[in-house]
C-alpha positions in Angstrom: 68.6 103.2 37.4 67.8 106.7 38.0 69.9 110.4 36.9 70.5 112.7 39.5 67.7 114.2 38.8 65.5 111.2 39.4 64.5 110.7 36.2 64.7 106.6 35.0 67.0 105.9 32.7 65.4 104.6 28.8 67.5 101.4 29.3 65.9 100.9 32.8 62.3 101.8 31.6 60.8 98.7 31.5 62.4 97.4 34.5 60.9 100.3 36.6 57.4 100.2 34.7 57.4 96.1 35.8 58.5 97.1 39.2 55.5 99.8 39.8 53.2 96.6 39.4 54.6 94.6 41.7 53.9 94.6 45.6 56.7 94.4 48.2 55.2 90.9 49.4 55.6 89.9 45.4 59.2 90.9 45.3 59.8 89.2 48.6 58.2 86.0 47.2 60.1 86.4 44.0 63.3 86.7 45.8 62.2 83.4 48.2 62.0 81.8 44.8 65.1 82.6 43.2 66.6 81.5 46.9 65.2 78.1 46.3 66.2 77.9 42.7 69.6 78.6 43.9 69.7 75.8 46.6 67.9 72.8 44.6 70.9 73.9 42.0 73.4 73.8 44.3 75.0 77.2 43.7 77.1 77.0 46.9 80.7 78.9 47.7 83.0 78.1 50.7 83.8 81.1 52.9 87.4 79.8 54.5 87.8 80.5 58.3 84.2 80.6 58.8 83.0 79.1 61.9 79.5 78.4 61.2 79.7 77.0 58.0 82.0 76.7 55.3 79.7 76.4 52.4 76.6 78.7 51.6 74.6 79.6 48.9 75.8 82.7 47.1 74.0 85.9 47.6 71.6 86.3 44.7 69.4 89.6 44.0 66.7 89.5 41.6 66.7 92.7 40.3 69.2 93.1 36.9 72.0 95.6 36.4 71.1 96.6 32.9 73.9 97.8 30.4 72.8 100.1 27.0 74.0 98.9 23.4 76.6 101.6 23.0 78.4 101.6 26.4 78.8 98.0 26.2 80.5 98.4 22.8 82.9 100.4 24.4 83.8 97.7 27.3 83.6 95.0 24.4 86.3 97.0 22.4 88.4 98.0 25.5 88.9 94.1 27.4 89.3 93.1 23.4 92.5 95.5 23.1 93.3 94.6 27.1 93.8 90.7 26.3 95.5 90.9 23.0 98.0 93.4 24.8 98.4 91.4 27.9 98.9 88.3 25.7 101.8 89.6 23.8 103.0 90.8 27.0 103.1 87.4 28.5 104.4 85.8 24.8 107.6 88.9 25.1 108.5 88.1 29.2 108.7 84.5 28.3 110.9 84.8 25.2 112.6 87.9 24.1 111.4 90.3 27.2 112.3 93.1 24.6 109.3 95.2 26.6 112.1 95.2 29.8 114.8 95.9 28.1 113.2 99.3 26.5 112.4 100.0 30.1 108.6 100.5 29.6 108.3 97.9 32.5 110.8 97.7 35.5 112.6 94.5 34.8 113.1 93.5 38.3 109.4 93.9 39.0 108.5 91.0 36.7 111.6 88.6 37.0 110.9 88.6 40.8 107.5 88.6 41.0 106.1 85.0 42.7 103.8 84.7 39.6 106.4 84.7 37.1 107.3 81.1 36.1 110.8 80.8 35.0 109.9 77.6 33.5 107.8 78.6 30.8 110.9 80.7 29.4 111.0 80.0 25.6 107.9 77.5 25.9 105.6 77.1 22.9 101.9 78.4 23.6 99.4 78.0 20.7 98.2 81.3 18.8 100.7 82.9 22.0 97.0 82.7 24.2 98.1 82.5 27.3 95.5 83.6 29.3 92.5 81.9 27.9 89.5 82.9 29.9 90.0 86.1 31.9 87.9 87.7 34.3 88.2 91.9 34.5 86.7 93.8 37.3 85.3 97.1 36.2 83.6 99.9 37.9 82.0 103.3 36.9 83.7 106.2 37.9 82.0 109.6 38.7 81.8 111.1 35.3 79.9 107.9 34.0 82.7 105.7 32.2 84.1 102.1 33.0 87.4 101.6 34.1 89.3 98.5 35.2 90.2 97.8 38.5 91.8 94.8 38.1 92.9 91.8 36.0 92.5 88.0 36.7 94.4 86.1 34.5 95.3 82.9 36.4 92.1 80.8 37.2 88.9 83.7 36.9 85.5 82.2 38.9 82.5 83.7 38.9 81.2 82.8 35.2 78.8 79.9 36.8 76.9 82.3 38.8 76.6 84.6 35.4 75.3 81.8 33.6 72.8 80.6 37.2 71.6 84.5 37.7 70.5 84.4 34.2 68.5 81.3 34.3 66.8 82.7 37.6 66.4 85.9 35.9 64.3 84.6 33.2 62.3 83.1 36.0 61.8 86.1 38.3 60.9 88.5 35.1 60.0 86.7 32.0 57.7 89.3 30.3 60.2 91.8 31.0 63.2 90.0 29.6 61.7 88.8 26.7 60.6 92.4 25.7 63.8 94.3 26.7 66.0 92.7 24.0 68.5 90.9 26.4 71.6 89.6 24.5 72.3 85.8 25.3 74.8 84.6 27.1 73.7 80.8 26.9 76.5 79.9 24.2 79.2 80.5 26.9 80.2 77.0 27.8 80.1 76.1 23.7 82.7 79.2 23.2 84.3 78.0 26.2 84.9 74.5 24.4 85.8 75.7 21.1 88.4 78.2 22.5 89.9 75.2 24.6 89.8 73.1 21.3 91.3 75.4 19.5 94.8 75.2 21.4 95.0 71.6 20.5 93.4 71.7 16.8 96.6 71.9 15.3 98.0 68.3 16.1 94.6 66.3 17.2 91.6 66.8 15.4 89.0 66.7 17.9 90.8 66.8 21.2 90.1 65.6 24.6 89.3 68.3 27.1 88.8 67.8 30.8 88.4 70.5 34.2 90.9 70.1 36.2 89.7 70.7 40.5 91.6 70.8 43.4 88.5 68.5 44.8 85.6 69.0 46.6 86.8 71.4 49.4 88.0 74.1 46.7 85.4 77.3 47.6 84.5 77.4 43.5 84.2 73.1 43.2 80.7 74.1 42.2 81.4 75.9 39.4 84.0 73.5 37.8 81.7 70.8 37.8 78.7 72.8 36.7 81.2 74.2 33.8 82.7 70.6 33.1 78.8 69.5 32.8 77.9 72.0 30.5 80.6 71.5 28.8 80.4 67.9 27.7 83.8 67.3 29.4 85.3 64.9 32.2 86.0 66.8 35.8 89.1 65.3 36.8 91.7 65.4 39.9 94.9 65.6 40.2 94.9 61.6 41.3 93.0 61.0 38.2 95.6 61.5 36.2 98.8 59.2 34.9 102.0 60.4 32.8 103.6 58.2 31.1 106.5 59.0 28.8 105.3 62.8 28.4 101.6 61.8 27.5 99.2 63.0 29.8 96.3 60.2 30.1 92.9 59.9 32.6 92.2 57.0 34.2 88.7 55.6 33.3 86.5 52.6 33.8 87.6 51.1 30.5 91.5 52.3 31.0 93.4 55.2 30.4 92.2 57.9 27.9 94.8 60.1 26.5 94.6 64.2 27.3 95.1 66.8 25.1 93.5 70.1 26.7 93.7 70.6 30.7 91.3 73.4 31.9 93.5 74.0 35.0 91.5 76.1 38.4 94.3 75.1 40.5 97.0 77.3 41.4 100.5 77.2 39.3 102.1 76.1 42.6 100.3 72.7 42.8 100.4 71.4 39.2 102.9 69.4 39.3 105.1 68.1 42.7 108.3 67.5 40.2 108.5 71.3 39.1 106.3 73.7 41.9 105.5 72.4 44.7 106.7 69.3 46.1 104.0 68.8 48.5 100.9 69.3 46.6 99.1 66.4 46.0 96.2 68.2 43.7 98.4 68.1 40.8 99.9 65.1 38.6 103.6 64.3 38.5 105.1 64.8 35.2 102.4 67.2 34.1 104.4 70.1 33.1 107.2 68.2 31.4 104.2 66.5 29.2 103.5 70.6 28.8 107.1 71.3 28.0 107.0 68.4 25.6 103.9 70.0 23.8 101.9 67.0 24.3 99.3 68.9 26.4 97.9 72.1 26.6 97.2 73.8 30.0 94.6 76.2 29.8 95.6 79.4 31.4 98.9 78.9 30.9 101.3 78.4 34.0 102.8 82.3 34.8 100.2 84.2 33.4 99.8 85.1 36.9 102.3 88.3 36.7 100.0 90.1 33.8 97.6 90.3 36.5 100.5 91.1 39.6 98.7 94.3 41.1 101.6 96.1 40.7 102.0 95.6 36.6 98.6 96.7 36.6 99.7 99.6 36.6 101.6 99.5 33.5 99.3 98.0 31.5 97.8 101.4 29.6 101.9 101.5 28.7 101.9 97.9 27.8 99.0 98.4 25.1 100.7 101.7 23.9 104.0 99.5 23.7 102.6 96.6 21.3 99.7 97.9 19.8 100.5 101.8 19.6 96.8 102.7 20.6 95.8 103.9 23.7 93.8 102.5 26.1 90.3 102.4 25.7 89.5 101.4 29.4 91.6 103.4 32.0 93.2 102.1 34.8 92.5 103.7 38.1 95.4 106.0 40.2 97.9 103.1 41.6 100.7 103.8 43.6 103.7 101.6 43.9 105.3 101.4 47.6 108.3 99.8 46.1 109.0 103.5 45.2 110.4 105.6 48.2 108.1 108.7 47.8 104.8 106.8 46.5 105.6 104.9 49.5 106.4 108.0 52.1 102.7 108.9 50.2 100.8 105.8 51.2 101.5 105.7 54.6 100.4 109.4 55.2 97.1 108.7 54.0 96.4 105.1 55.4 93.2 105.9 56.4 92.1 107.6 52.7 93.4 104.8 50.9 92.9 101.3 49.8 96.6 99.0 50.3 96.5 95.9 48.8 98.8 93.0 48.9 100.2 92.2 44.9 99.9 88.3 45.2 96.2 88.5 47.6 92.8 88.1 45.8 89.0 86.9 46.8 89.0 90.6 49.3 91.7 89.0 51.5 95.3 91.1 52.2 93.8 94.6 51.8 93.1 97.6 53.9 90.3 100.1 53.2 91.6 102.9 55.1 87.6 104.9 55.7 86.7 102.0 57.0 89.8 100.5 58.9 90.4 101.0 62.6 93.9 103.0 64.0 95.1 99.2 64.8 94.4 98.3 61.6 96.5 101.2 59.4 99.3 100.6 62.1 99.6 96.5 61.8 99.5 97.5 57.6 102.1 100.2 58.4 104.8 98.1 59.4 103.5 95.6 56.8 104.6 98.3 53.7 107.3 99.3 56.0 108.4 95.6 56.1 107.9 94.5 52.3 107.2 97.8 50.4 107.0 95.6 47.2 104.3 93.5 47.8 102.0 96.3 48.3 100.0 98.9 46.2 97.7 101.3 47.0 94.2 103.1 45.4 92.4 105.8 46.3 89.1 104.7 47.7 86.5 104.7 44.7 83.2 105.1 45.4 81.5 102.2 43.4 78.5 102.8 41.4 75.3 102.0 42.7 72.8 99.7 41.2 68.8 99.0 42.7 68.5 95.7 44.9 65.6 94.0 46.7 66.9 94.4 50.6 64.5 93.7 53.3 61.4 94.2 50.9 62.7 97.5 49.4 64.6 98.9 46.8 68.0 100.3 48.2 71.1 101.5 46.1 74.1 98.9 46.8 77.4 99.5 45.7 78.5 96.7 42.3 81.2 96.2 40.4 81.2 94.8 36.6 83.5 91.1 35.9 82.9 91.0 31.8 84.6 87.5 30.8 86.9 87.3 28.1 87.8 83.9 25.8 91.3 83.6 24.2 92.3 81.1 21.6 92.3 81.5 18.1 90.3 84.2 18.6 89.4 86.9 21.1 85.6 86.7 22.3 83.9 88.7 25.3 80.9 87.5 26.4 78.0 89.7 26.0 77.0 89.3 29.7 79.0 89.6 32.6 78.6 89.0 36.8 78.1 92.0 39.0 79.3 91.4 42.1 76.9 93.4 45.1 78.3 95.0 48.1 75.1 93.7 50.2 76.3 95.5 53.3 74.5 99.4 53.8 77.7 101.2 53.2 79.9 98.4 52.0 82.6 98.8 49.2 84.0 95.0 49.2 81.8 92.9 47.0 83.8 89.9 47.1 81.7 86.7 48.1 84.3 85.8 50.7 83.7 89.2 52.2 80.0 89.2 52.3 79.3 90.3 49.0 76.4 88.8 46.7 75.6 89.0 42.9 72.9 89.9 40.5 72.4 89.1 36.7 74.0 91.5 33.8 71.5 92.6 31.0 73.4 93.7 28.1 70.6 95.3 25.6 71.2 94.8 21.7 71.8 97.6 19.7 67.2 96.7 18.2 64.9 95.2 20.8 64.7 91.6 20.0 67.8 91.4 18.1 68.7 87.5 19.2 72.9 88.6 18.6 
């Protein structure tokens, strides 16, 4: 909110002018309020392993991270240029894998990756989309620019509590956001449908789309039945569906109903019992032989997973160069690879300056952050890399960007992160919002929800105050 010289930002002036109004005891109340909103609404995530409770309301603060015009343009055009890249990525490693043959990508780190899905070699995929709603962690690095952390390609959460900070954002500040010329983000679950649609519109005219849970105990059930609501759509179950000769059909009160668009958040591994797993029972039998038939579109596809393998990540600015002969927009951050000998011999010299991370690992679990990791810790993660070199990577620690929260009744800097979300179909859309996560913790890099982390709402300005784009 404020230069180093303690000087407010313009996008952050009528934030601070509202906040010199307002009394510690009315910020408390406001944040008691937005509390409340958040548990009549149900906004709930499961922490797993946790002994006191396994599902709790999510972390909320009520004061907005606020993006200018021009530097979301930038992030809009750089996650654009990401997806389209990391799409004909997934469409070449599935087909011709001409990309591994030139050697721009080691061909063994892909083919035996755990996410890559031999299965879908030589599959059909509409408009080649497969990864149709991805989530991209981004932070600011010193000199003031967005990079990207990370990809999520396989089943992204998170976009519920964009869309719930908002509406308690509008509560907690409604002078304020009317007059700062907030772009909407309320069209998300109707861009969310029509993207779905559109990878069945070429052989059904208005096709069936459901959510597809792994159930009630899943720590993100909340938001697939808020985003199934919103969307118009049936939440379904794996037992709540039937195949029958390569038709995919859900069982209703009046009989079955025929399928056309699965919006999958379970895992590749438990789809279906006949081709991944044998003991998952959160899938449907025969599910991806009715996807191999093309008589059902699964939404991400099945093996998008290794676009997003920590360890491609790191040749994704390569990847755009290779299909699109640009150069990335967004930069990565500094990854090294301890499949390699010397990065390796690297890594576990400075275990205690780094962050390790495990490829497959996500939610803040399997990762070390050495400033803040005990001796026992760097040795058990030692013999880990020394172990399986090629399941890990490493990043030097990055010292997030800080944003203003509410803590104890006063304004403290917290360390965020940025998750735009991106929609994939016929088209490419980003979403001109996005959910930053909140390291609530004094000190605390990890902003993961599972980790203790929290979240605040995103307000992306338009380019003219009021502008409704």
């Amino acid at each position: 909110m404020l230069t180093p010289d303690g000087e407010v930002r313009p996008h952050y002036a009528a934030l601070d002018a509202r906040l010199s109004t307002l009394s510690t005891e009315e910020l408390a109340e406001r944040q008691r309020t937005q509390e409340r909103f958040f548990l009549l609404q149900g906004i709930t995530f499961t922490v797993y392993g946790a002994e006191s409770s396994t599902e709790r309301i999510i972390p909320s603060d009520i004061l907005p991270r606020i993006i200018a015009a021009a530097e979301w343009a930038r992030i809009e055009a750089g996650l654009t240029q990401r997806l389209r890249a990391l799409n004909m990525f997934l469409a070449d490693i599935y087909s011709e894998q001409q990309i591994l043959m030139d050697g721009v990508v080691p061909r063994e780190l892909v083919l035996q990756a755990p996410s890559y899905r031999r299965e879908m070699q030589n599959l059909y995929v509409p408009h080649k989309a497969y990864a149709n709603v991805c989530g991209s962690d981004l932070i600011r690095q010193p000199d003031g620019a967005f990079a990207v952390l990370e990809d999520n390609l396989r089943v992204p959460s998170g976009v519920s509590y964009m869309l719930a900070n908002r509406e308690a954002s509008r509560r907690v500040f409604p002078g304020t956001f009317r007059g700062a010329g907030v772009r909407s983000i309320d069209r998300y679950p109707d861009l969310l449908l029509t993207t779905l649609k559109s990878m069945a519109a070429d052989w059904r005219p208005n096709p069936q789309v459901v959510v597809l849970t792994p159930g009630v105990y899943n720590s993100a059930y909340y938001e697939h039945a808020y985003l199934a609501r919103l969307m118009g759509v049936p939440l379904v179950e794996g037992r709540d569906l039937v195949v029958h000769d390569n038709m995919v059909y859900m069982r209703t009160t009046t009989g079955l109903r025929r399928i056309d668009v699965i919006y999958r958040r379970v895992d590749d591994d438990f789809i279906d019992p006949l081709t991944f797993r044998r003991d998952s029972s959160l899938g449907a039998a025969g599910l991806f032989n009715a996807y191999r038939a093309g008589n059902v579109v699964i939404c991400n596809a099945p093996g998008t997973g290794v676009a997003d393998d920590k360890a491609v990540y790191a040749y994704v600015p390569e990847i755009i160069k290779y299909y699109l002969g640009e150069d990335a927009i967004l930069p990565n951050i500094e990854t090294f690879l301890c499949r390699e000998p010397a990065q390796l011999s690297h890594v576990l010299g400075n275990l205690d300056k780094l962050v390790v991370k495990a490829v497959g690992a996500s939610g803040g679990y399997g990762m070390l952050v050495g400033p803040h990791s005990t001796k026992a810790q760097q040795a058990e993660f030692a013999d880990a890399l020394r172990a399986d070199p090629g399941n890990y990577i490493a990043q030097p620690t990055i010292q997030l960007s800080t944003a203003p929260c509410l803590i104890d009744h006063a304004v403290e800097a917290r360390h965020v992160d940025l998750r735009p979300f991106i929609l994939s179909g016929e088209k490419i859309v980003v979403t001109p919002g996005a959910l930053t996560r909140v390291a609530l913790r004094k000190g605390s890099l990890v902003v993961n929800s599972s980790q203790g982390g929290g979240s605040k709402d995103t307000w992306v300005l338009s380019e003219t105050k009021g502008d409704p784009k």
